[in-house]
Z-matrix of the N, CA and C atoms (Angstrom, degrees):
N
C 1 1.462
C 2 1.529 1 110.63
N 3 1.357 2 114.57 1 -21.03
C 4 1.744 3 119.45 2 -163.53
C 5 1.502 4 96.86 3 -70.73
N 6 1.521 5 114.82 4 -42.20
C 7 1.513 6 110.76 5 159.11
C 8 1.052 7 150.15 6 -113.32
N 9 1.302 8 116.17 7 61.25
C 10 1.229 9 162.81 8 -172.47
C 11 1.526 10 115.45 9 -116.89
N 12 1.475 11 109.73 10 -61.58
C 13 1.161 12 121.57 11 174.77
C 14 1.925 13 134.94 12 -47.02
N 15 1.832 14 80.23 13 -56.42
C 16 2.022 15 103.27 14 164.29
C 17 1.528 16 99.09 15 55.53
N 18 1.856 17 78.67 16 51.01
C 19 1.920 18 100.41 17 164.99
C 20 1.630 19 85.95 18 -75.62
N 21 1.900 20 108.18 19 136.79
C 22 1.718 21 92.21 20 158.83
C 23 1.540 22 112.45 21 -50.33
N 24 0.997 23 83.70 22 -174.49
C 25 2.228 24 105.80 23 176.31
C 26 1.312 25 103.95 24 -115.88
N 27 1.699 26 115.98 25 -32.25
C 28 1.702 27 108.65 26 159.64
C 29 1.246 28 121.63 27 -43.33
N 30 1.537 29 125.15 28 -40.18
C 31 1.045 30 112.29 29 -142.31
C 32 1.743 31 101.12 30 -120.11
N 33 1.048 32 93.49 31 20.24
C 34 1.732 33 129.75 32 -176.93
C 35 1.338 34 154.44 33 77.84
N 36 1.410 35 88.82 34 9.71
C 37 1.357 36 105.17 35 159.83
C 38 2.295 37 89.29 36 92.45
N 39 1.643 38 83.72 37 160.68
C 40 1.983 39 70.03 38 168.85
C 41 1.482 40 126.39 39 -53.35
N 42 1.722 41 111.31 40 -16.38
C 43 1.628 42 83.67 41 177.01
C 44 1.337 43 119.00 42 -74.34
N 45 1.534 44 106.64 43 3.84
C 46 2.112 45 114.75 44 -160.30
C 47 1.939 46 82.59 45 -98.54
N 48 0.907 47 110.62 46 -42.90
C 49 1.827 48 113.27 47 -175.60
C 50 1.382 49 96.16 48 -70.71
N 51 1.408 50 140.79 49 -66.00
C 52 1.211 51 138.63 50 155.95
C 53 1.471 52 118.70 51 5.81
N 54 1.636 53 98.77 52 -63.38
C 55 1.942 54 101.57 53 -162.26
C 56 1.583 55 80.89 54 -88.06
N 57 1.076 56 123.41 55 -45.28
C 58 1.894 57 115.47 56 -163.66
C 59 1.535 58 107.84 57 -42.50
N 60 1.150 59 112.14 58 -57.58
C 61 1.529 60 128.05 59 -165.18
C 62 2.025 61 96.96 60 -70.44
N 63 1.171 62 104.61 61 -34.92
C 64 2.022 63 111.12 62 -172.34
C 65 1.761 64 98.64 63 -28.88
N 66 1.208 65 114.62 64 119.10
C 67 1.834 66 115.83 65 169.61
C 68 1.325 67 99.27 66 74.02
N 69 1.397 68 154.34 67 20.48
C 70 1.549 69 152.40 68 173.19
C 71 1.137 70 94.19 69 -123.88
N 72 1.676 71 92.39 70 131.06
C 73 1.284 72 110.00 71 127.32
C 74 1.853 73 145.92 72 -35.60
N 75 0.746 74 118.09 73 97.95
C 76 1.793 75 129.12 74 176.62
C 77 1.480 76 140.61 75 -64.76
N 78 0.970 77 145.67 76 106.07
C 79 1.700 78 135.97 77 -174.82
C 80 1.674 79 89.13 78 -110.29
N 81 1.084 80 116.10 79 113.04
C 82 1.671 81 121.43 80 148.27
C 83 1.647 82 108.58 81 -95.63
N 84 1.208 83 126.43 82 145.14
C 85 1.274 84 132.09 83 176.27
C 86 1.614 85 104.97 84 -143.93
N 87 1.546 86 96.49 85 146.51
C 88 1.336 87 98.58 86 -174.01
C 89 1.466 88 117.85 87 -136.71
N 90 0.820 89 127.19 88 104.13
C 91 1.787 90 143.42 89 -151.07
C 92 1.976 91 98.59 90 -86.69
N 93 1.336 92 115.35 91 20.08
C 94 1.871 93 113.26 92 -176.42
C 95 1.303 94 132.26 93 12.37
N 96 1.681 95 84.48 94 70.99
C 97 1.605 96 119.61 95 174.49
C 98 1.976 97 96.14 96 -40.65
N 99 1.716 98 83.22 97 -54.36
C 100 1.468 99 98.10 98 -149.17
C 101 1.490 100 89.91 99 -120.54
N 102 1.805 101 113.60 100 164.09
C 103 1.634 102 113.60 101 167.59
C 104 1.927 103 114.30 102 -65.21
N 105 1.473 104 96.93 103 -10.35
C 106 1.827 105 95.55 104 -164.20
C 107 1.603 106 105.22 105 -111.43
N 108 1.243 107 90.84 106 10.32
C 109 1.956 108 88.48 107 -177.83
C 110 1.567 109 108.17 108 -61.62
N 111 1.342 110 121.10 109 -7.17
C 112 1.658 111 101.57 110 -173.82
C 113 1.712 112 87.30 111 -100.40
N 114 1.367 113 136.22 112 -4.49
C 115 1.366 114 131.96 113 147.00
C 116 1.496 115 115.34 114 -41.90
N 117 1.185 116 135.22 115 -51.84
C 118 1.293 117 150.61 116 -156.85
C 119 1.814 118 101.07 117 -93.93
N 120 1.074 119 109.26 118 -44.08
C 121 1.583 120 93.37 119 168.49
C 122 1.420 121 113.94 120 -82.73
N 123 0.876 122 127.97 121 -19.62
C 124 1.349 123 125.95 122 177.57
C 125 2.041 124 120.92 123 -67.32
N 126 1.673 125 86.62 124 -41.63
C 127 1.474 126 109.88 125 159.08
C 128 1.598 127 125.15 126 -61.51
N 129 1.411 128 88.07 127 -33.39
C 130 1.778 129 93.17 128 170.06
C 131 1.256 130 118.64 129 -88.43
N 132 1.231 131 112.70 130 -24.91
C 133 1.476 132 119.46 131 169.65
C 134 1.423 133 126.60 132 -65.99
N 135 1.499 134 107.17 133 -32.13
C 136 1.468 135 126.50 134 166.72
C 137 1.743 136 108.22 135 -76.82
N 138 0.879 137 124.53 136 -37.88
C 139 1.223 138 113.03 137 174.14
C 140 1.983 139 108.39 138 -78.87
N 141 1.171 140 108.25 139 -44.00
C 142 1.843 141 94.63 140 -175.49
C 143 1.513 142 115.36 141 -75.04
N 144 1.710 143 114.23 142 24.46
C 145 1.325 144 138.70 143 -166.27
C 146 1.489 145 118.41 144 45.43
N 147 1.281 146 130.88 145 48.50
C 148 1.475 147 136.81 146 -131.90
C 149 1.571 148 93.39 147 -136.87
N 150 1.562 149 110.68 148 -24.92
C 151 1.554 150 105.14 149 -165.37
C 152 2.081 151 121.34 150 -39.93
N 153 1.727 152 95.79 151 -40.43
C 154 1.785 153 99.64 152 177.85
C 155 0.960 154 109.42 153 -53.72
N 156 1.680 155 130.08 154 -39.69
C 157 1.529 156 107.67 155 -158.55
C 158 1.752 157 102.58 156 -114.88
N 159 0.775 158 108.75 157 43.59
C 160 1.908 159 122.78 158 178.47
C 161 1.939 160 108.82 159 -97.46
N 162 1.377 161 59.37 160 116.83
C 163 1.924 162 67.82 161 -175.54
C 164 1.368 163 88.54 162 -103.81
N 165 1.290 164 95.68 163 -170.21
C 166 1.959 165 115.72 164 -175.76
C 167 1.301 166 119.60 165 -165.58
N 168 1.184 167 120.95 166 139.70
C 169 1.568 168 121.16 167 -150.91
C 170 1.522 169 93.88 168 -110.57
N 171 1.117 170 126.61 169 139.17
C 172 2.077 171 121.20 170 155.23
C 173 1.232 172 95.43 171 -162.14
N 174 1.642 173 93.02 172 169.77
C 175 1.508 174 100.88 173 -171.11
C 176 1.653 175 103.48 174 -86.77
N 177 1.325 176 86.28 175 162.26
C 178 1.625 177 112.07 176 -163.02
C 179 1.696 178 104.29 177 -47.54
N 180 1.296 179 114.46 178 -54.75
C 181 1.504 180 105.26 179 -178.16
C 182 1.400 181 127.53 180 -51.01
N 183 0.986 182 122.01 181 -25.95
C 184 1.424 183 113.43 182 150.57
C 185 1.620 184 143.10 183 -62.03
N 186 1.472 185 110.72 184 7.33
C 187 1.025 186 117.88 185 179.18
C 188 1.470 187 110.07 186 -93.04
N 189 1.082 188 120.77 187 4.88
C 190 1.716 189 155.03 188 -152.89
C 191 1.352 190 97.68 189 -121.83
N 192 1.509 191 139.49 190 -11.29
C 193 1.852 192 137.58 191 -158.87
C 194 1.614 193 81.68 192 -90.95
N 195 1.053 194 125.95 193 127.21
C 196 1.505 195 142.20 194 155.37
C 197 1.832 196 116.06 195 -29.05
N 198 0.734 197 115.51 196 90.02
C 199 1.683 198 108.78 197 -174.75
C 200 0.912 199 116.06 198 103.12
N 201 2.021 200 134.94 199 -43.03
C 202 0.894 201 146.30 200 -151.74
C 203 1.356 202 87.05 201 -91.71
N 204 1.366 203 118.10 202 -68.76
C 205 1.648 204 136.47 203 -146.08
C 206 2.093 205 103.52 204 -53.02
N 207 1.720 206 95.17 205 -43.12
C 208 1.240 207 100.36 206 173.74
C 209 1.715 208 114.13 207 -52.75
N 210 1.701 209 100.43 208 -76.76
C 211 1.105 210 84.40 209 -176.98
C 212 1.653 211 140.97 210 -72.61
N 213 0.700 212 108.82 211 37.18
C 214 1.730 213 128.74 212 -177.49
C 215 1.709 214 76.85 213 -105.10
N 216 1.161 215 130.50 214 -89.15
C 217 1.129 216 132.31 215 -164.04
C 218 1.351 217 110.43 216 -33.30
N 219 1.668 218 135.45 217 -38.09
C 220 0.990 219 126.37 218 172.15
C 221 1.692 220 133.30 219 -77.77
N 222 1.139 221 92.00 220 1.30
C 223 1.484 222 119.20 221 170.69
C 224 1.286 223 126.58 222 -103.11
N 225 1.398 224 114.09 223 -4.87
C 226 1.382 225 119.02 224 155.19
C 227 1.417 226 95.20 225 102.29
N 228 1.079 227 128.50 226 25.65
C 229 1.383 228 108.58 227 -176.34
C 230 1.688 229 115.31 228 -77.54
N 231 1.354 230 103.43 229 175.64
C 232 1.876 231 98.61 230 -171.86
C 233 1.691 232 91.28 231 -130.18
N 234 1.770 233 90.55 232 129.66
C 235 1.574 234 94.09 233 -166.98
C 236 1.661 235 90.83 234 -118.00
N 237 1.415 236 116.02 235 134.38
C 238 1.350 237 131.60 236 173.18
C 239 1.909 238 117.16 237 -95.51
N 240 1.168 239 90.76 238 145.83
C 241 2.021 240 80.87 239 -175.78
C 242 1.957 241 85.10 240 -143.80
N 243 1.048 242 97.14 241 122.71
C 244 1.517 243 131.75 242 168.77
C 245 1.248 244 120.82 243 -47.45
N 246 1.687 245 96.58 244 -52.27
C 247 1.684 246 95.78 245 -174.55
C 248 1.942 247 118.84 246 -94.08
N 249 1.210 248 108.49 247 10.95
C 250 1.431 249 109.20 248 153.94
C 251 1.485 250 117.75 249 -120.13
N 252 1.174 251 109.35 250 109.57
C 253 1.509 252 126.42 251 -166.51
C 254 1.264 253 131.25 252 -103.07
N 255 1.766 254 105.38 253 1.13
C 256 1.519 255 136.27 254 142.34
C 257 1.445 256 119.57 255 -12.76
């Protein structure tokens, strides 16, 4: 996963992201370069020991996917819907 990621090495590689992130709060965002990019944060999340408190944002209609939608829901996920802007 360490290269996978294409943390620079300037800026220290995960053990330099490691201490940065130590006691912070985190925003990873993922713009779906690829279909597996929420693989890769999840991997990063497991490595900056972060995986328990990782939430995940999607839009609301998927909370509606048969099997899926549930358990997402039981995992805390946070579902956004567009067309109420309330």
């Amino acid at each position: 996963i360490e290269l996978l990621v294409h943390v620079a090495a300037r800026a220290g590689g995960l053990a330099g992201l490691r201490n940065r992130c130590a006691g912070r709060d985190v925003i990873l965002i993922a713009n779906h370069r690829t279909r597996i990019d929420w693989m890769f944060l999840w991997g990063l999340c497991l490595i900056l020991g972060r995986l328990g408190s990782m939430k995940i944002v999607l839009k609301d209609s998927l909370k509606t996917v048969p099997g899926f939608g549930w358990a997402m829901q039981c995992f805390g996920f946070v579902f956004l819907s567009r067309s109420n802007r309330d």
